[in-house]
N, C-alpha and C positions, 0 to 999 in steps of 0.2 A: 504494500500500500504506500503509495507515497500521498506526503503528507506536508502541509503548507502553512507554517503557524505565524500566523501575523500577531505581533506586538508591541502593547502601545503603553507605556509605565516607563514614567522621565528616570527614576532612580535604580540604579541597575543593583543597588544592597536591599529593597523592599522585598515583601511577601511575596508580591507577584512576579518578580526576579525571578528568586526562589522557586514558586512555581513553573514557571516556565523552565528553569534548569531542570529540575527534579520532569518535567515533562518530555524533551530532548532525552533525557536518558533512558525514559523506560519504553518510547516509540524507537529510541534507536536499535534497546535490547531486543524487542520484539521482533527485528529484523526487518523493522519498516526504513524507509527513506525519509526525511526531513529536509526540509528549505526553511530557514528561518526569515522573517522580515521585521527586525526588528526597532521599528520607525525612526525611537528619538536617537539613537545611536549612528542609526542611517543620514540621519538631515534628510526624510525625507520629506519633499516640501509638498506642504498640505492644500494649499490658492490652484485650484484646477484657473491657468492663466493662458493668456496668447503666447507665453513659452513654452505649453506643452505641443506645439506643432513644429515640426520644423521646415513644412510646408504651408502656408494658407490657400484654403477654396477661394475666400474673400479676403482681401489682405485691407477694404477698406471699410469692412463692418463687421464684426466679432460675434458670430455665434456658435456657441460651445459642440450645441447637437450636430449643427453640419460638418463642422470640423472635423470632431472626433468619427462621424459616418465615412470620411473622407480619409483621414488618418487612416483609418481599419484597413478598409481599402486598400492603401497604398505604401503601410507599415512606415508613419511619416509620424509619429509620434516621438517624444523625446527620448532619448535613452532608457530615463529612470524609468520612464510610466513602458517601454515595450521589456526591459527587465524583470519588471514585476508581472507583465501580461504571460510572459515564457514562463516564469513561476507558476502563478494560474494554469495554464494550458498542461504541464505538465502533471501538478495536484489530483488528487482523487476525491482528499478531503480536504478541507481549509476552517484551521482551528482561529478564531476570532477573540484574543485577550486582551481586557483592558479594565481598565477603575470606570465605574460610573460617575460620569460629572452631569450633575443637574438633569439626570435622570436619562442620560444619555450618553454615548463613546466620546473620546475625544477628539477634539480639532484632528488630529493630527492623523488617526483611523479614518474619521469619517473623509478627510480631505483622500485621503489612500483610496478609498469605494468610488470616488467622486470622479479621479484620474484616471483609476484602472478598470474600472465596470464602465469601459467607453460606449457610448452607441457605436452599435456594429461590431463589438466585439461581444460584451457580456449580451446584448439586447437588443432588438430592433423592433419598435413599434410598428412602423410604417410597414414592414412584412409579418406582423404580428405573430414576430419570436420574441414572447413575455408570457411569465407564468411556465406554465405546464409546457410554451416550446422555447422557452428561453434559452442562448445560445449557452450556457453555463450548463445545459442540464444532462445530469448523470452524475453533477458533482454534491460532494455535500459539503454543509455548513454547518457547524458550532460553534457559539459564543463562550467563553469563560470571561466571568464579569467578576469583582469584588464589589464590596457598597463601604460607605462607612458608617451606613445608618444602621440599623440594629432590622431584623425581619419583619419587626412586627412593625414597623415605618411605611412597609412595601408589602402588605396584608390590602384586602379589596377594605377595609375599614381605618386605615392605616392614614399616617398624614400627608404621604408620598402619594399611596394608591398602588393597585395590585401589579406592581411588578412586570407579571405577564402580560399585561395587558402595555406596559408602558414598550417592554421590548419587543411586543407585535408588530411594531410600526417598521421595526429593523429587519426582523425576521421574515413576516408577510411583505412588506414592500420594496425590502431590497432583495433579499437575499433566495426568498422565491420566487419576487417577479423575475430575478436572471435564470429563474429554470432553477437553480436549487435543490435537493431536499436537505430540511433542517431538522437538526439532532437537537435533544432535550438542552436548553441552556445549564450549564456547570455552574451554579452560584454560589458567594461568601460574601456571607454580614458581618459587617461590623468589624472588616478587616484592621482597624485602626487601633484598636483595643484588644485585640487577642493576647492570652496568654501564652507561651513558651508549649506548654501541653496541649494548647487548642492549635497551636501553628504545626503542631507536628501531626494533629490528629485530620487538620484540613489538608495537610499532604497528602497522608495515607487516603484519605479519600479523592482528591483527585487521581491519584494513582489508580483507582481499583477505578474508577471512571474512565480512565483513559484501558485500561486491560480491556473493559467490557465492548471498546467501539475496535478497537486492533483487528 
């Protein structure tokens, strides 16, 4: 299985570090393949911009959809963003980690989905390859999230609100409109506050998470 774990956690000594090491090894042991993308280490830059072309259709009006339908086409994209499409292309599954901010991924993830899930490559409305013929599909997708809010925050009665429903919008609108199937999201509360025993015990559980998809 090869496998494409994109990551997005500024501090590379935090829990999610952590995680993500302790994941590397036990996909590696399993005898799977691994591509790491791991953003802020990368510089990768998140402004989907008129430099991600290194051609323009219109060089004297800027829009993103044509572009990138045109880029697809003619493999005119910038480096960074066709580096990470070859990652993609190759992937079977693509592991999605990050901190929740304000009840969502961060700049720097979402700017990654933005560049690399081009029209015409991850999607194309206009031939209505989305959803179920999305050009992505046969691949899958899981999120591994941390919160710093405590669960019952992200409860349907909670001050947040239920959680699942906040990540539907990522799940359903991105990551299935490109063709997708999406694996159960991996979640950790109140990562900020764990104890020494509770970091070792959220290990061992993501591990026996990650055994279960290999």
């Amino acid at each position: 299985m090869n496998i494409l774990y994109i990551f997005a956690h500024p501090e590379p000594r935090s829990f999610n570090s952590a995680m993500k090491e302790m994941a590397i090894k036990t996909i590696e042991e399993k005898g799977n393949e691994i591509r790491l993308s791991d953003l802020y280490s990368m510089g990768f830059k998140p402004a989907l911009d008129q430099s991600d072309f290194l051609q323009r259709k219109d060089p004297d009006l800027f829009n993103p959809f044509l572009e990138q339908i045109t880029a697809s086409k003619e493999g005119t994209f910038s480096d960074d963003i066709m580096s990470e499409m070859e990652k993609i292309k190759w992937a079977d599954v693509l592991i999605f980690h990050f901190p929740i901010y304000f009840t969502g991924m961060p700049a720097i993830m979402k700017g990654w989905i933005d560049r690399t899930f081009a029209a015409g490559f991850a999607f194309s409305p206009i031939k209505d390859r989305v959803y179920e013929n999305g050009l992505l599909k046969g691949k899958k997708a899981m999120m591994v999230i941390s919160t710093g809010a405590e669960e019952d925050w992200y409860s349907r009665e909670g001050r947040h609100g239920d959680i699942n429903e906040l990540l539907r919008y990522i799940s359903h609108c991105t990551f299935e409109y490109v063709g997708m199937e999406v694996l159960e999201t991996h979640m950790i509360f109140g990562a900020g506050k764990m104890s020494s025993e509770r970091v070792t015990e959220e290990l061992e559980r993501y591990q026996m998470r990650l055994n279960s998809i290999l």
